[in-house]
DSSP file (Angstrom, degrees, kcal/mol; ACC not computed):
  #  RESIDUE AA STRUCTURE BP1 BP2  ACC     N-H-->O    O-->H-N    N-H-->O    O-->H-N    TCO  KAPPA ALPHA  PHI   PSI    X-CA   Y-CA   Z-CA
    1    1 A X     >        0   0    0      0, 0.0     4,-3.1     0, 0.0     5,-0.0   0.000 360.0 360.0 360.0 -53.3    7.8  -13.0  -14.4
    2    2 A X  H  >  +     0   0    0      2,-0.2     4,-2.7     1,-0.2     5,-0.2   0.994 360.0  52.3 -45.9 -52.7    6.8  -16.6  -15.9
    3    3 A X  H  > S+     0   0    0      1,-0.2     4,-1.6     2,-0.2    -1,-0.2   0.995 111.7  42.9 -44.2 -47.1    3.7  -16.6  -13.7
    4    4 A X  H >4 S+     0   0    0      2,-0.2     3,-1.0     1,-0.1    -1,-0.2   0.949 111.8  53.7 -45.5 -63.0    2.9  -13.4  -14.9
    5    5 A X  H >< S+     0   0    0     -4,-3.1     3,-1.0     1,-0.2     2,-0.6   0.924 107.5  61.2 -11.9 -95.8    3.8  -14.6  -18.7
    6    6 A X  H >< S+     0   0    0     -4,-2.7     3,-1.8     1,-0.3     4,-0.4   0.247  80.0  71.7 -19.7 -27.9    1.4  -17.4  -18.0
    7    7 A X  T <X S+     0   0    0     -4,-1.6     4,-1.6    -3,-1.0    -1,-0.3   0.601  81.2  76.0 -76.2  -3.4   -1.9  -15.8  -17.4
    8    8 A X  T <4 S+     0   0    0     -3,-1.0    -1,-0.3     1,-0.2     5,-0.2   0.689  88.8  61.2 -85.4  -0.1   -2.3  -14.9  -21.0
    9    9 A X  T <4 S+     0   0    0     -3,-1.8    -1,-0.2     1,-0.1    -2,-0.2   0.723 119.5  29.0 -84.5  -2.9   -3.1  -18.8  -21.4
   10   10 A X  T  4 S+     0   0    0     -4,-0.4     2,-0.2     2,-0.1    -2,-0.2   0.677 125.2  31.5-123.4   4.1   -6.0  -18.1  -19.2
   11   11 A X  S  < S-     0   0    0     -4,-1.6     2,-0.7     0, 0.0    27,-0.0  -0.537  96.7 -85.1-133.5-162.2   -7.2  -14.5  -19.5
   12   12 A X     >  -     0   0    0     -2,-0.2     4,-2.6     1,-0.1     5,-0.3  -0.841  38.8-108.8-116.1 151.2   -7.0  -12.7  -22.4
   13   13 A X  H  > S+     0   0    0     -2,-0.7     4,-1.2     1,-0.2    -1,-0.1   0.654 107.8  36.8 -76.8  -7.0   -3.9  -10.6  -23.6
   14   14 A X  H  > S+     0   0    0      2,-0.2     4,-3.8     3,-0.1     5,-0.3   0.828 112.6  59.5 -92.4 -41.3   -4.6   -7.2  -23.3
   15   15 A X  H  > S+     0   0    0      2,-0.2     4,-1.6     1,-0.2    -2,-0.2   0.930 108.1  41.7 -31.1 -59.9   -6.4   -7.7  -20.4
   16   16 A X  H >X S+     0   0    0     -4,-2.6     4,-2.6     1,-0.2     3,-0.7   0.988 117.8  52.5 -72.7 -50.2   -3.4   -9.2  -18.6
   17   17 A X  H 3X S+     0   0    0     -4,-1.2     4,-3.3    -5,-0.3    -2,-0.2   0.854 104.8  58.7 -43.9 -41.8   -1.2   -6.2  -20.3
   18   18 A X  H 3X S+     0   0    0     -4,-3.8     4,-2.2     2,-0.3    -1,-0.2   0.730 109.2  36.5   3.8 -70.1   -3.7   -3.9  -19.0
   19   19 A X  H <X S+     0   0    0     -4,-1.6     4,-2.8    -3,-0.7     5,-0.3   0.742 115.5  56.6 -92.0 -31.1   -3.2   -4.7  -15.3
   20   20 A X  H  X S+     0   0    0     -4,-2.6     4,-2.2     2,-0.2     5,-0.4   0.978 114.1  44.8 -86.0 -68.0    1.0   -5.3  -16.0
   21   21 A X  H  X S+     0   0    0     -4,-3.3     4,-2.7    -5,-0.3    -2,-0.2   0.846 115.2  46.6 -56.6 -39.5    0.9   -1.4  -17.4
   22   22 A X  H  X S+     0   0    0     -4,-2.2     4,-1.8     1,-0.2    -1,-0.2   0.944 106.3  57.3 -57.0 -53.2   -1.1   -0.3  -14.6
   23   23 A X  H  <>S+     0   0    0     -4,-2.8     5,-2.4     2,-0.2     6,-0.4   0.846 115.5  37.6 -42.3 -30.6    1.0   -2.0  -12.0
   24   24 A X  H ><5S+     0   0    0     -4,-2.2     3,-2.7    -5,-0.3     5,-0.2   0.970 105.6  61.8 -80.5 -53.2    4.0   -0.1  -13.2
   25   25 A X  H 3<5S+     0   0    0     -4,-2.7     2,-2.2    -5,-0.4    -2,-0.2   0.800 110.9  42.5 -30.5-104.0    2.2    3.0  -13.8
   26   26 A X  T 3<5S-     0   0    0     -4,-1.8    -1,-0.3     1,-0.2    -2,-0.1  -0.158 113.2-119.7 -83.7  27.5    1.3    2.9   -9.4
   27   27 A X  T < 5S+     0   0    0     -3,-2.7    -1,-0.2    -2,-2.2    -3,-0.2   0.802  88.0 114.0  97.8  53.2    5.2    1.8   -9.0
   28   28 A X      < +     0   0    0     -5,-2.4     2,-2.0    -6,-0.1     5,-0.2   0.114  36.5 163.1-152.3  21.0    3.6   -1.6   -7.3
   29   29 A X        +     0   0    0     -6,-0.4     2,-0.3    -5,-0.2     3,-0.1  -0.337  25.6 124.2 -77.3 100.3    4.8   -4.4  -10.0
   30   30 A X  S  > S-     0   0    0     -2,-2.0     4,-0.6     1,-0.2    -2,-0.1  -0.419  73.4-111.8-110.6-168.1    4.3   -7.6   -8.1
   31   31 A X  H  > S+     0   0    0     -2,-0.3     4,-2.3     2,-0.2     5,-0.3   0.786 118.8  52.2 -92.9 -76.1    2.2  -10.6   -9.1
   32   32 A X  H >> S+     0   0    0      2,-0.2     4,-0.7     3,-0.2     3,-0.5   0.863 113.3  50.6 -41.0 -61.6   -0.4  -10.0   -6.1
   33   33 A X  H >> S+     0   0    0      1,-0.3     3,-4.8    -5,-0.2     4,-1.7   0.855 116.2  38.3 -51.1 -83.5   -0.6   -6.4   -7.5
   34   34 A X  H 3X S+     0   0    0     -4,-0.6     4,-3.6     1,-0.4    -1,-0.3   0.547 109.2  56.9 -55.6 -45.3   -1.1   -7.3  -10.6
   35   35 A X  H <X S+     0   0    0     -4,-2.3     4,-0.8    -3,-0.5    -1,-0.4   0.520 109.9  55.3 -64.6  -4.8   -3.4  -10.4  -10.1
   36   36 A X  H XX S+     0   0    0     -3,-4.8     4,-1.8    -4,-0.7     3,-0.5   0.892 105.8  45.0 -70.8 -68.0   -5.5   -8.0   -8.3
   37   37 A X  H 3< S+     0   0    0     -4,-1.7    -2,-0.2     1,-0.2    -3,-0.2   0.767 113.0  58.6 -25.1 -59.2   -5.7   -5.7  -11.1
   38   38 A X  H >X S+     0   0    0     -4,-3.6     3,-4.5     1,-0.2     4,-1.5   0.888 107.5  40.9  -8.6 -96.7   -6.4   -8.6  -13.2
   39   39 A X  H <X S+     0   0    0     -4,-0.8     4,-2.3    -3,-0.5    -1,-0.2   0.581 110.8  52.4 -88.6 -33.2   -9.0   -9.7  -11.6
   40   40 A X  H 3< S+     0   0    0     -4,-1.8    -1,-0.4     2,-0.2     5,-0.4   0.322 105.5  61.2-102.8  25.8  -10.9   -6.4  -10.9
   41   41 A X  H X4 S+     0   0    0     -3,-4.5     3,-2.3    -5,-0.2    -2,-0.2   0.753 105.2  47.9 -76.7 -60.3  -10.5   -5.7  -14.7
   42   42 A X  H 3< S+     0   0    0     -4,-1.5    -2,-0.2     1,-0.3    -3,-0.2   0.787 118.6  39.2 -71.8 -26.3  -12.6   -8.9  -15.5
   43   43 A X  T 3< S-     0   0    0     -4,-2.3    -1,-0.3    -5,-0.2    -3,-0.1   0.365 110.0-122.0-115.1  38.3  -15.3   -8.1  -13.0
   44   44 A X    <   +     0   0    0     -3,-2.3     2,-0.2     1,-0.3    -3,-0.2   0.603  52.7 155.9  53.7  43.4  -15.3   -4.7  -13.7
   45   45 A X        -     0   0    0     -5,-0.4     2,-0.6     1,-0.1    -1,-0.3  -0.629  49.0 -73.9 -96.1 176.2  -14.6   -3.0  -10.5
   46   46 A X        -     0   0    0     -2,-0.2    -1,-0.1     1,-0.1    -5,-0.1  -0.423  25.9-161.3 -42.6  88.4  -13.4   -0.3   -9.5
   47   47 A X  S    S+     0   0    0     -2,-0.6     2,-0.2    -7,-0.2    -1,-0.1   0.768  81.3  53.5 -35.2 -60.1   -9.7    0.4   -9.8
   48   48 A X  S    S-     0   0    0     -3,-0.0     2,-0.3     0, 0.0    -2,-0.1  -0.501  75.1-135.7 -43.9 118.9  -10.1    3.0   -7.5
   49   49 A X        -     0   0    0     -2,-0.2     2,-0.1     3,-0.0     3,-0.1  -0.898  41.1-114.1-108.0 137.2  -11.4    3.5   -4.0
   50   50 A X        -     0   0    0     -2,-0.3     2,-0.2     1,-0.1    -1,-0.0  -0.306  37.9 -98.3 -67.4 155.3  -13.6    6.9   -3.9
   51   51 A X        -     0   0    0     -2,-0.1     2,-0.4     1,-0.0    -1,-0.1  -0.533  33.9-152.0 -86.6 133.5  -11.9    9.8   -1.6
   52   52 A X        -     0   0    0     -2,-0.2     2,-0.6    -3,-0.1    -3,-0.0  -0.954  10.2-141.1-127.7 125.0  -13.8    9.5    1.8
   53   53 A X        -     0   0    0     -2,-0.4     2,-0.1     1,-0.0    -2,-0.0  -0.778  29.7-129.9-109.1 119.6  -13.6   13.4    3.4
   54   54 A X        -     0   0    0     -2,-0.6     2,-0.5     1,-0.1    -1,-0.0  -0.333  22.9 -94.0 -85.2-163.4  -13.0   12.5    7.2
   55   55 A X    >   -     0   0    0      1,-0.1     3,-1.8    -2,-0.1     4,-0.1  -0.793  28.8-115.9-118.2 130.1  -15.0   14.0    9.7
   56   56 A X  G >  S+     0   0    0     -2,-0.5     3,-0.7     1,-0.3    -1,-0.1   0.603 112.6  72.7 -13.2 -53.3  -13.8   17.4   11.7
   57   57 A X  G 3  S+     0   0    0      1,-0.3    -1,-0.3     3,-0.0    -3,-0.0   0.264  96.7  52.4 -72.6  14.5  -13.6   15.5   14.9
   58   58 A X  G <  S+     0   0    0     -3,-1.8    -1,-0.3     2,-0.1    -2,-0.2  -0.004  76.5 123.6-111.9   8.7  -10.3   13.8   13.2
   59   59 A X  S <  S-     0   0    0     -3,-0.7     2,-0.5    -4,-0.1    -4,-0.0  -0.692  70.7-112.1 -85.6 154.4   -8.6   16.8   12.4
   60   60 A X        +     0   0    0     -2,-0.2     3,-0.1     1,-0.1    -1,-0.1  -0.826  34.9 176.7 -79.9 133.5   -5.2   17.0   13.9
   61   61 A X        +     0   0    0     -2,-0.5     2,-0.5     1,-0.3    -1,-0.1   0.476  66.1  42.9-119.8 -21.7   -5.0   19.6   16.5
   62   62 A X  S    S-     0   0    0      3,-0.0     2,-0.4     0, 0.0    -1,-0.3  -0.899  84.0-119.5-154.8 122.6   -1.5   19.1   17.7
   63   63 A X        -     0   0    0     -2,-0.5     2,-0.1     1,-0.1    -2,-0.0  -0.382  30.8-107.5 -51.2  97.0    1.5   18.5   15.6
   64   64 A X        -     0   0    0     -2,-0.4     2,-0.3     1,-0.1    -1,-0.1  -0.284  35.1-127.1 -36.4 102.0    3.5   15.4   16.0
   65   65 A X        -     0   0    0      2,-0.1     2,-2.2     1,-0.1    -1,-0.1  -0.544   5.2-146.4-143.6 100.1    6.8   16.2   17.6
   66   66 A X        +     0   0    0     -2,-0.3     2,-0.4     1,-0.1    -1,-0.1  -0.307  67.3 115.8 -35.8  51.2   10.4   15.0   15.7
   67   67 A X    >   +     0   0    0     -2,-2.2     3,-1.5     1,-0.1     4,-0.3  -0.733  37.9 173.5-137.3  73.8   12.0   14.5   19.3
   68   68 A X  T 3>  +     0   0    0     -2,-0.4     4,-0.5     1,-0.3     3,-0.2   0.534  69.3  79.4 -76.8  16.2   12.9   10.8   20.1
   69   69 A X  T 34 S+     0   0    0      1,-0.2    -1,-0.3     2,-0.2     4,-0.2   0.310  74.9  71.7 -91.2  11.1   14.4   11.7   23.1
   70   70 A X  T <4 S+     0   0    0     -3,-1.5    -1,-0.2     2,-0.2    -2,-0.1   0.501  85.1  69.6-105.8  -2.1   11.2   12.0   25.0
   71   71 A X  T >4 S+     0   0    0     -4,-0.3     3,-1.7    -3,-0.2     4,-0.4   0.976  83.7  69.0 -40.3 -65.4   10.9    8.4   24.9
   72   72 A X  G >< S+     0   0    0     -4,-0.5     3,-1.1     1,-0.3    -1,-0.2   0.705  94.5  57.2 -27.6 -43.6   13.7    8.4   27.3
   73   73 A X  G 3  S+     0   0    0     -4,-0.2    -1,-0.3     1,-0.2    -2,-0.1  -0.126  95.7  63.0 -97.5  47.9   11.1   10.0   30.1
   74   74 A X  G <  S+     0   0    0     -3,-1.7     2,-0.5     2,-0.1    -1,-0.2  -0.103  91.5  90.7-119.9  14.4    8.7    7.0   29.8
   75   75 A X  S <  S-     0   0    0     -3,-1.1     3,-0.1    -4,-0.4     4,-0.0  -0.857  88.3 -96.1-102.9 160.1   11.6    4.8   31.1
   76   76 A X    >   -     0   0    0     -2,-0.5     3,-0.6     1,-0.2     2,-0.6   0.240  43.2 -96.4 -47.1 153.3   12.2    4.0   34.7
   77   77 A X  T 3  S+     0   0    0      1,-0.2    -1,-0.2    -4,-0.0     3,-0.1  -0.721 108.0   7.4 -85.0 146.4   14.6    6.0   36.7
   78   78 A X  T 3  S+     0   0    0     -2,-0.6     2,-0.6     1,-0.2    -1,-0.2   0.238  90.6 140.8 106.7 -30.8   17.8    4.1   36.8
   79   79 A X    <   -     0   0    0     -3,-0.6    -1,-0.2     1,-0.1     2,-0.0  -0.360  55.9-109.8 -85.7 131.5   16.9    1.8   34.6
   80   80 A X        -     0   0    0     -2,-0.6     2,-0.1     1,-0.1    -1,-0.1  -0.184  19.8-133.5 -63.6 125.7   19.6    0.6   31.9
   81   81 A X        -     0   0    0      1,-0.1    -1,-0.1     3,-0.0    -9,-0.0  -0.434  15.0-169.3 -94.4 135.8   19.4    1.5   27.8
   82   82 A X        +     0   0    0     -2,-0.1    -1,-0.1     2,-0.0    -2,-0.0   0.984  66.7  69.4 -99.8 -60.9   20.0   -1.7   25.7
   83   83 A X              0   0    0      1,-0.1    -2,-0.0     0, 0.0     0, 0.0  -0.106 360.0 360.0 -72.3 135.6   20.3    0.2   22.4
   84   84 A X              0   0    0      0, 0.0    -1,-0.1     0, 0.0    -3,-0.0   0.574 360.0 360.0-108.0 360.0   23.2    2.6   21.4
């Protein structure tokens, strides 16, 4: 929180408010979040990364299966479970 304080001796004070409202706003308030923000306030990049539409051959074709018991048949037969 001091750190945080602090950057208004070296940046400018909305600026650093700026990037602390936005950090909260995206549920991400850390000091690396926030010195990012910072930082891409003052050289005017993007906030944002543009939406990249993947490519057909990525679509998922078969549905990802809630079953951790099929783990169980990629162990040996015989072979003894350390977890309970």
């Amino acid at each position: 929180m001091v750190e945080i304080l602090s950057l208004v001796l070296q940046h400018d004070e909305q600026v650093v408010l700026t990037a602390v409202e936005l950090a909260l706003k995206a549920g991400v308030p850390t000091k690396t979040h926030i010195l990012n923000l910072l930082h891409r306030l003052i050289d005017g990049t993007p906030l944002s990364t543009p939406t990249i539409p993947a490519p057909a051959a990525l679509t998922l074709t078969t549905e990802p299966q809630a079953n951790v018991e099929r783990y169980d048949t990629l162990r040996r037969p015989g072979e003894a479970r350390h977890a309970s």
